[in-house]
Every structure is written in structure tokens, then in C-alpha cells.
N, C-alpha and C positions, 0 to 999 in steps of 0.2 A: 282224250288221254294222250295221244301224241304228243299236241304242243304242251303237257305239262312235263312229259318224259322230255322229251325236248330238253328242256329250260334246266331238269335237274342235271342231266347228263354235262350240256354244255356252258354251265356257267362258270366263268373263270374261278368263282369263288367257293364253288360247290366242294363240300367236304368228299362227296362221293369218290371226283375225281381226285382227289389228296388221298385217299381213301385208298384208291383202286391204285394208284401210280406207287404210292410207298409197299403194297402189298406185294406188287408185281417185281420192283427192284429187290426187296427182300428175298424171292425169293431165286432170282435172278445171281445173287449174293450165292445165296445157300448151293444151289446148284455149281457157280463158280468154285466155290471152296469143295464140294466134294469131287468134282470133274480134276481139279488137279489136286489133290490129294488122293484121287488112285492113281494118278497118272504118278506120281511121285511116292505111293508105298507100294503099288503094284506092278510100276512100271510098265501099266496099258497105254494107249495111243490116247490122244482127245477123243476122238469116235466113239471107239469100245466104254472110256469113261463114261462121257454125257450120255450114251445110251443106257447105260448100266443105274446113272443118276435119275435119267429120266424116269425109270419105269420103277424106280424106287420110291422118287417125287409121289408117283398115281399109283402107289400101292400094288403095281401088277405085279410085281415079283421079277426082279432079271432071273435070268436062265444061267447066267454066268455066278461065279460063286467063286468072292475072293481067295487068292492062297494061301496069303500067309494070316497069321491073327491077327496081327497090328491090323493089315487088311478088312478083316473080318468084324474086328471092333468098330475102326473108323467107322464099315460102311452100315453097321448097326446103330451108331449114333447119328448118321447124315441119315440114316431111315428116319427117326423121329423129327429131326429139323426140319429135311426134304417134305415130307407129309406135312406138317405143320404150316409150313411156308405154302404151299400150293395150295391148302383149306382158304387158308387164308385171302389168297388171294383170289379165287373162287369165291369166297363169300363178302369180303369187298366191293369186289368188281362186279359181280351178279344179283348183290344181296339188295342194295335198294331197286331195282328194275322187278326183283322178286317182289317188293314190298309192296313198293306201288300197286304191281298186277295184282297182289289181295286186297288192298284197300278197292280198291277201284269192284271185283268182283264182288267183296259187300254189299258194295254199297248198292252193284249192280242186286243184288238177292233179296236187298231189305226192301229195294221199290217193289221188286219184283214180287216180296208178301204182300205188301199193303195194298199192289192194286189189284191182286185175287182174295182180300179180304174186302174192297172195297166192290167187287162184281159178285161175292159171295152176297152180302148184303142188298144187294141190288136184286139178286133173284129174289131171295127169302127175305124180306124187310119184316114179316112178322115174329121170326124167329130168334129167337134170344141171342146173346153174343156167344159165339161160342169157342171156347177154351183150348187152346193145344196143350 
């Protein structure tokens, strides 16, 4: 399994990384745009912003709570972008590595039936097939 992770991870041509690289810049974007757009309807520092943005991105909830509405709207719409962008990019960037590890455990489970259906038989060779 390595050398096939391998090969999808690092091949020039690989969608994954097209994939994972445009997910990442989007939301790279998204965070830009709301970082200074507190900075500029709230008049926060960068710091307080991208902290503010960050933990909006991963759904934690900042602690801080814009003042004014404009504020308050902005940052209730970069909550839906911000979420959106980071799923995303989580599930680009992680999502085939996910995929492989099920195909591969499969297929580990499917030998894994057939060769205690095949020692099953082995014991009991007179007994009928028997049904799950």
C-alpha cells in the first residue's frame, strides 16, 4: 500500500494534488478576506482578526463578539464561507488517503472471509455450505 500511496500523492499529474492545492488557496482566500475585513469594519489588529477567522474557519466559536452589525453580519457570512472552505479542504487534501485506507481494508476483510470459509470447510468437509 505505501508504493501505491506513493505514486497517488506524488504524481505531477495527480488530481488529488490539483485537488488538495486549489482547496487549500480557497480557503487561504476566504480567511484573507475576512481577516481584513474585521480589520477594516471593526478596526481589530491582524492578530485578533485571523484569530477571530481562525476559530470561525473550525467551528469553535471565538470568544470575541463583533460590535457593531455591519460587523456582526460580515462575520456571520465569512462563518458560512470560512466552514465551507476548510470542509473542503479537509476533504480534498485527506479524502483520497481516506479512500484508499477503505479500499485497501476491503479488500483486506474479503480475503480475510474467504480464507476462514476456506479452513471452515477444511474442518467439516461433510457438512453442507453454510449460509450467512
Amino acid at each position: 500500500m505505501p508504493g501505491r500511496l506513493s505514486k497517488i500523492i506524488h504524481h505531477p499529474l495527480s488530481p488529488f494534488t490539483k485537488r488538495a492545492f486549489y482547496a487549500i488557496v480557497v480557503l487561504a482566500i476566504v480567511m484573507a478576506v475576512g481577516t481584513f475585513g474585521l480589520m477594516l469594519i471593526e478596526g481589530w489588529a491582524f492578530v485578533p482578526s485571523f484569530y477571530f477567522m481562525a476559530l470561525l474557519a473550525t467551528a469553535e466559536g471565538p470568544a470575541a463578539t463583533p460590535a457593531t452589525d455591519v460587523g456582526k453580519i460580515f462575520a456571520a457570512i465569512m462563518a458560512f464561507f470560512s466552514i465551507g472552505a476548510a470542509i473542503s479542504a479537509i476533504t480534498f487534501t485527506f479524502g483520497p488517503l481516506f479512500g484508499s485506507a477503505l479500499k485497501e481494508g476491503v479488500r483486506y476483510l474479503e480475503k480475510e472471509e474467504e480464507r476462514l470459509k476456506d479452513e471452515l470447510k477444511r474442518k467439516d468437509p461433510d457438512a453442507k455450505t453454510h449460509s450467512c
